[in-house]
Structures are given as structure tokens and as C-alpha cells.
C-alpha positions as a printed Julia matrix, in Angstrom:
304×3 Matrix{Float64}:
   0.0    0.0    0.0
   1.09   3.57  -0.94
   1.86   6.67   1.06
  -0.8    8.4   -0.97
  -3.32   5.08  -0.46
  -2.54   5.93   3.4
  -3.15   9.09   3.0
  -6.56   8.94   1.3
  -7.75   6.67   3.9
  -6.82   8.61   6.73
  -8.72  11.58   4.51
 -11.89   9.43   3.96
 -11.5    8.28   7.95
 -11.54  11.69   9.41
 -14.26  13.04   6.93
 -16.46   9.97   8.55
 -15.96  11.3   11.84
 -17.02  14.52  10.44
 -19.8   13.23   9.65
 -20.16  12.15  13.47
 -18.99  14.87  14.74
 -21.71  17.19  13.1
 -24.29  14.52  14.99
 -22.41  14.72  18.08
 -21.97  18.56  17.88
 -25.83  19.33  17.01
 -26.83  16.76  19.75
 -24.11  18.22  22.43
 -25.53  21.89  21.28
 -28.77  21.05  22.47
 -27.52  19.73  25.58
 -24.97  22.52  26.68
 -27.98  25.14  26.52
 -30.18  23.7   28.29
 -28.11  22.65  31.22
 -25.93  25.59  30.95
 -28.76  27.78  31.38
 -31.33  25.81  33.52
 -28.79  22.72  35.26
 -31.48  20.0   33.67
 -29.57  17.01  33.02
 -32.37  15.76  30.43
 -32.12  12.15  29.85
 -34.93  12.22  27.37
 -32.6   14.18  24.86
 -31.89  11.49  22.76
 -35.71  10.22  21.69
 -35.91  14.47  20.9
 -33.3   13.73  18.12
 -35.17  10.26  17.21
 -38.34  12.44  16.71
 -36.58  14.36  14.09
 -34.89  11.38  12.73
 -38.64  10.1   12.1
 -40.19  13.12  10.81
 -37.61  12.91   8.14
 -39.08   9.31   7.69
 -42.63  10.14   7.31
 -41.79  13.48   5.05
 -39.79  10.49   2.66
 -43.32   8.93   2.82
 -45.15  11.65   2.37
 -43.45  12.91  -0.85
 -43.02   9.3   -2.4
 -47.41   8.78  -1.4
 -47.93  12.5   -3.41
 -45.42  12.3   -6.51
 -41.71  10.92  -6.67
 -41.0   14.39  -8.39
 -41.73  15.79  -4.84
 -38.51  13.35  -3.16
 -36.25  15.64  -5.05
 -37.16  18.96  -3.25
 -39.03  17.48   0.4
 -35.92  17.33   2.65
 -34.74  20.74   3.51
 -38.66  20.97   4.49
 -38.48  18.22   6.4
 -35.53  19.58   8.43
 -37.64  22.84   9.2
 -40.33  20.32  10.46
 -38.39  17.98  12.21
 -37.36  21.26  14.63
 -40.42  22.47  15.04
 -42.09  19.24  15.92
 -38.83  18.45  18.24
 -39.43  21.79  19.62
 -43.18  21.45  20.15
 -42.32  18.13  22.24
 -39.73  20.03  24.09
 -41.86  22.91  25.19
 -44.83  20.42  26.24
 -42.47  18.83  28.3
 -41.17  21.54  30.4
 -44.22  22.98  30.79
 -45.99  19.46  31.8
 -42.98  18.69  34.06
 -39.82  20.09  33.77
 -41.24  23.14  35.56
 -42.37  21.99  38.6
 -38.63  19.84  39.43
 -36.18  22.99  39.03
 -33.3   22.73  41.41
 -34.47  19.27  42.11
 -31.66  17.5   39.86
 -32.03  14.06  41.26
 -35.61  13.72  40.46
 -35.37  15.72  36.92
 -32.73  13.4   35.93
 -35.7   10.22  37.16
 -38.22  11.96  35.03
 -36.86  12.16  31.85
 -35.61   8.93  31.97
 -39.28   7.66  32.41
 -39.79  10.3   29.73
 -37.16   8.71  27.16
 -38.44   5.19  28.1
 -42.45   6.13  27.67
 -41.17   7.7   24.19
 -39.65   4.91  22.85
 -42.5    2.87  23.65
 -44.6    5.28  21.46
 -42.18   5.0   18.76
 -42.71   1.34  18.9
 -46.79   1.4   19.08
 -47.0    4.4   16.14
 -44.62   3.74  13.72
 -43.06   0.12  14.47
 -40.12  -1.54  16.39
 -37.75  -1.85  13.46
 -35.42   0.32  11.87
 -36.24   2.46   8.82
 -34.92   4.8    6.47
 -36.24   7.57   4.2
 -35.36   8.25   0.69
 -33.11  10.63   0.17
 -33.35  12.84  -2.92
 -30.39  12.29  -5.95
 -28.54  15.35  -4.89
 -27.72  13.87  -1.63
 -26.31  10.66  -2.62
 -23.16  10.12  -4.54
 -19.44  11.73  -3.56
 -17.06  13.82  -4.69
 -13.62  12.72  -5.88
 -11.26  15.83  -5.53
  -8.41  13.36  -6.19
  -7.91   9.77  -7.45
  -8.95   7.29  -4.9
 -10.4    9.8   -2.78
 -14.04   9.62  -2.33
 -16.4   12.49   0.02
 -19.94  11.78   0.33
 -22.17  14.22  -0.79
 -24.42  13.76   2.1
 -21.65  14.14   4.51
 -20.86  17.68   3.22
 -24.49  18.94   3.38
 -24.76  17.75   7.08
 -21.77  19.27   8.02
 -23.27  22.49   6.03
 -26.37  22.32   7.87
 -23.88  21.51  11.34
 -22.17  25.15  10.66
 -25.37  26.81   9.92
 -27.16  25.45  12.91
 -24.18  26.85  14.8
 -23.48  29.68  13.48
 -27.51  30.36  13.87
 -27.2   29.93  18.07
 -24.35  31.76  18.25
 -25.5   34.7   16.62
 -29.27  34.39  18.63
 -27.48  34.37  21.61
 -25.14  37.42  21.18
 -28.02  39.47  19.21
 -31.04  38.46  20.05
 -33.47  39.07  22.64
 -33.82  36.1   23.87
 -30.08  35.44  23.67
 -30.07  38.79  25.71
 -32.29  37.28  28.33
 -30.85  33.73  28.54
 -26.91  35.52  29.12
 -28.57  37.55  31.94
 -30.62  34.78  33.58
 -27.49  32.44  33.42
 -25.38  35.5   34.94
 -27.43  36.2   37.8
 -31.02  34.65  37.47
 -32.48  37.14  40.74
 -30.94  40.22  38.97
 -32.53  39.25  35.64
 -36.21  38.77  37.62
 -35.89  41.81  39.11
 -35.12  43.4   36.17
 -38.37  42.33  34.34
 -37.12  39.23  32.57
 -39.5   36.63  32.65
 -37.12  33.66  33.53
 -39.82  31.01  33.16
 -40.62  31.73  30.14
 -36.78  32.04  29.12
 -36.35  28.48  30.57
 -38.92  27.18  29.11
 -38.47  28.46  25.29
 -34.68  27.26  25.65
 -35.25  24.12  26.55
 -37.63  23.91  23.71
 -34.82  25.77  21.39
 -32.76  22.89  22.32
 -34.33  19.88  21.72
 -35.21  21.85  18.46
 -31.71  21.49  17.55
 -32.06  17.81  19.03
 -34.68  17.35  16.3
 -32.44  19.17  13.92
 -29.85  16.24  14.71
 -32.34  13.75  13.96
 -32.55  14.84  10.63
 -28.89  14.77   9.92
 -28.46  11.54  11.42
 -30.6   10.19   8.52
 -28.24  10.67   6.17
 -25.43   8.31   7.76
 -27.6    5.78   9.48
 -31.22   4.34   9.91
 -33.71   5.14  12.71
 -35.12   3.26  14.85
 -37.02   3.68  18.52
 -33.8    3.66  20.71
 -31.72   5.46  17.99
 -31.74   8.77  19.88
 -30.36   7.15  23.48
 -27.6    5.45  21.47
 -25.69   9.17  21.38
 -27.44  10.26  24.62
 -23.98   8.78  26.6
 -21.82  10.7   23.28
 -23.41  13.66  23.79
 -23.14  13.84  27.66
 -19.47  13.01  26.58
 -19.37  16.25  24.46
 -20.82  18.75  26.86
 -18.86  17.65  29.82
 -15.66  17.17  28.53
 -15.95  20.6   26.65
 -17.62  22.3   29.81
 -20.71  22.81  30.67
 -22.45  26.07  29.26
 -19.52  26.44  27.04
 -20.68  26.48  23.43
 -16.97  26.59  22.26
 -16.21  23.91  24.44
 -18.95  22.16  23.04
 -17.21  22.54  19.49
 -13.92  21.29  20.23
 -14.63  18.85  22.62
 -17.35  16.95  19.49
 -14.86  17.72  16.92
 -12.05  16.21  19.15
 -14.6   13.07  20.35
 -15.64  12.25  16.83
 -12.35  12.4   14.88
 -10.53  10.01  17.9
 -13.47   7.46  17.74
 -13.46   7.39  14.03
 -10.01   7.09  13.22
  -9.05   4.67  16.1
 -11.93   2.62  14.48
 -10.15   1.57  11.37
  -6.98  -0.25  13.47
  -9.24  -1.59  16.58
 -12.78  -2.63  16.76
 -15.29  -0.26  17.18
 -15.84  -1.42  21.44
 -11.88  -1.0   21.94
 -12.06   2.75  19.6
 -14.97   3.88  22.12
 -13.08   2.38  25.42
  -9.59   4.19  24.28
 -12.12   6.93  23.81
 -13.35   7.1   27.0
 -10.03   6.19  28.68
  -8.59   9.74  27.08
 -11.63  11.85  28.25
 -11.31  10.5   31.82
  -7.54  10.85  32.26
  -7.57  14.61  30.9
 -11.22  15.34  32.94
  -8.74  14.13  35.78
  -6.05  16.71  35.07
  -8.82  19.57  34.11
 -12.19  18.37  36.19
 -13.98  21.49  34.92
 -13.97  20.84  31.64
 -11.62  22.34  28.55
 -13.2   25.65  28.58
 -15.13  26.54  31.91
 -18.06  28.77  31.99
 -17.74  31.45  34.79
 -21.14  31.99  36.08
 -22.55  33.52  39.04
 -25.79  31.7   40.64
């Protein structure tokens, strides 16, 4: 084998974890706002992204059922609708429960657990217990060959598109916004920002909608690269803990790095070693450097 046949492997490897790391980062996203500004630890995170993963699903159906011209243009729809459907489910949450177990992390942490599990089990009685996939449209399948023997999936680029503009989207609602206004002051001093007017509860609530929006958002990407199925979404829920606590809680950079770093370590160490033994050297890195650096690569100084 050749230095360049090397070298277009490692390529192809590390654009996979790309791919990965755009699922890990949108997932992780999610995460790091919602605990960063509320402290939720929401075990349910995971069946958010599997409800985008299946609108994207039913939207394939949908377009195939009307006309198979339709397949060519239904996806970037579906990704609006796999947010706000994500989001709807978020927002119903926190106001049904969420609410009413603030500072209560313990039991929040028991409750969307039974939330993730009662999920799935809807997933299984609505829409079935196996896996499925949608059709994606032509202009999503195929790669690109920039050089010989080196092969980049179309679909891969377009999720890592979406990835950046999902990214670029939060970080620019959170620094211009007004509810990026509110969320900074609430997580900054949350009696200040009450006695100031800001309607915290409300904040809370439409962030942790926001996020599993994004959740939903990941959903959608992740149907590119694999194939849904009810316990899809709590297969990354451990990842994406991974993610926001390595890169530090409420730290949206951190967030960044830490996926990129995750994904690229797990996908390359999975062409020499299986993919158990690539996820335990995985985990075996994050530990010993959360050892050196317990708070994370880039802490978030807050005041309560």
C-alpha cells in the first residue's frame, strides 16, 4: 500500500468522523444550553433527536405517497419540520414537568428517563419496532472525488453544512437576540434578571424547547449516515453527555472542540481496533484529561 493510499484513507477516515462529529456537535448543542442555562440534566434528549430522525421518515413517505417528483425537493422541508415538531415536544415537556422539578436534579434526571423510556414505547406502538430509512433525494447521494482514490460523500458535506449553519444560527441568537439577551442575563445572575423584568420562566422554558429543536435538527442529519429506529436517539445520549462535559458545561466553544475532538478520535481509532476498543480508548482519554482539568476544557464562569 502507498503513502498516498494511506493518505486517502486517513482523509476518507476523518471526513467519517465529520460526519459524526456534526451529529455529536448538534446533539451536544442542544444539551450545553439547556443545562448551561437551567442545570437539567435531560435524559430524554436522545428520543428528541429520534423524533426528528422520524419526521424525516414520514416526510420520505409523504413525498413518495404525493409524486416521486416531490422526493427531489421534500428534505430541507423536512428539516424545518423535524425542529419544530422536536421543539413542540420540548416545550410540552417543560411545561408538563420540567417546571415543577427545578433545582431538584435528582428527580429531573428520574423523570426524563421515564420520559425517554415512555417515548420509545410510542415509537414502537406508532410507527413500528424496526429500523427504517427515508429516501433521500439524488442530490444527496453520490461523492465527490477531488483526487484519485479519494471519495467524500455528498451527504456528509451537506450535514456538516447544515452543522455550521445550525451553529453559526445559536451563536449569533445568543449574542443578538433578545432572547439570547435574556438567557446571558438569567445564566449570569437569574435574581438580577427577575428583578429586572425578565421573565425567567418563560426564558427556561423556550430554551429548553430551542434545544431539543436542535435535538430534532440532529435527527434529521443523522438520517443521512444511518437508519432510525425507537432507541436510535439514546444510542448518542452517553456521546453527547461526553461532548458537553468534557468541553464544559455552558460552554458552546467547548462544546465545538470537545465533538470535533470526540468524533475524529473514535473514528479514526476505528479503522486499526474494533469499534468497542475505539470507544473504550475513547473514554479512557476523556477521563484521564477530565482528571487533570475536572472542569472541563473551557469553563463557563457563572454567578448563581
Amino acid at each position: 500500500m502507498s503513502f498516498n493510499d494511506l493518505l486517502n484513507i486517513g482523509l476518507m477516515q476523518g471526513f467519517a468522523g465529520l460526519s459524526l462529529f456534526a451529529v455529536l456537535l448538534l446533539m451536544g448543542l442542544g444539551l450545553a444550553i439547556i443545562f448551561g442555562q437551567m442545570g437539567v440534566i435531560n435524559m430524554a434528549h436522545g428520543e428528541f433527536m429520534t423524533i426528528g430522525a422520524y419526521t424525516i421518515f414520514l416526510g420520505s413517505t409523504l413525498a413518495e405517497s404525493i409524486s416521486p417528483g416531490v422526493v427531489a425537493a421534500y428534505f430541507p422541508f423536512a428539516i424545518v419540520a423535524a425542529f419544530l415538531f422536536a421543539f413542540a415536544a420540548g416545550w410540552l415537556v417543560e411545561w408538563a414537568l420540567i417546571r415543577h422539578l427545578y433545582k431538584r436534579p435528582l428527580d429531573t434526571l428520574l423523570a426524563t428517563w421515564g420520559i425517554s423510556l415512555a417515548m420509545q414505547q410510542c415509537f414502537r406502538t406508532f410507527i413500528g419496532p424496526k429500523e427504517v430509512s427515508p429516501t433521500l433525494p439524488d442530490w444527496l447521494l453520490g461523492s465527490w472525488a477531488p483526487a484519485e482514490g479519494l471519495d467524500i460523500p455528498i451527504n456528509g458535506m451537506f450535514v456538516l453544512g447544515l452543522t455550521a449553519l445550525v451553529t453559526g444560527g445559536v451563536l449569533i441568537a445568543l449574542h443578538k437576540s433578545r432572547w439570547g439577551l435574556r438567557v446571558r442575563a438569567t445564566v449570569s445572575n437569574r435574581v438580577m434578571a427577575n428583578a429586572t423584568g425578565i421573565d425567567t420562566k418563560k426564558t427556561d422554558r423556550l430554551t429548553f424547547a430551542i434545544g431539543c429543536g436542535i435535538a430534532g435538527v440532529a435527527g434529521a442529519a443523522f438520517t443521512t449516515i444511518g437508519s432510525t429506529g425507537p432507541t436510535s436517539g439514546s444510542l448518542y445520549i452517553v456521546d453527547a453527555f461526553l461532548v458537553v462535559t468534557f468541553g464544559g458545561a455552558a460552554s458552546l466553544l467547548g462544546t465545538v472542540v470537545s465533538a470535533f475532538g470526540i468524533a475524529q478520535t473514535q473514528s479514526i481509532t476505528e479503522f486499526f481496533l474494533s469499534g468497542s476498543m475505539a470507544k473504550m480508548l475513547t473514554l479512557s482519554l476523556i477521563v484521564l484529561i477530565l482528571m487533570v482539568r475536572p472542569q472541563g476544557l473551557f469553563a463557563s464562569k457563572v454567578r448563581r
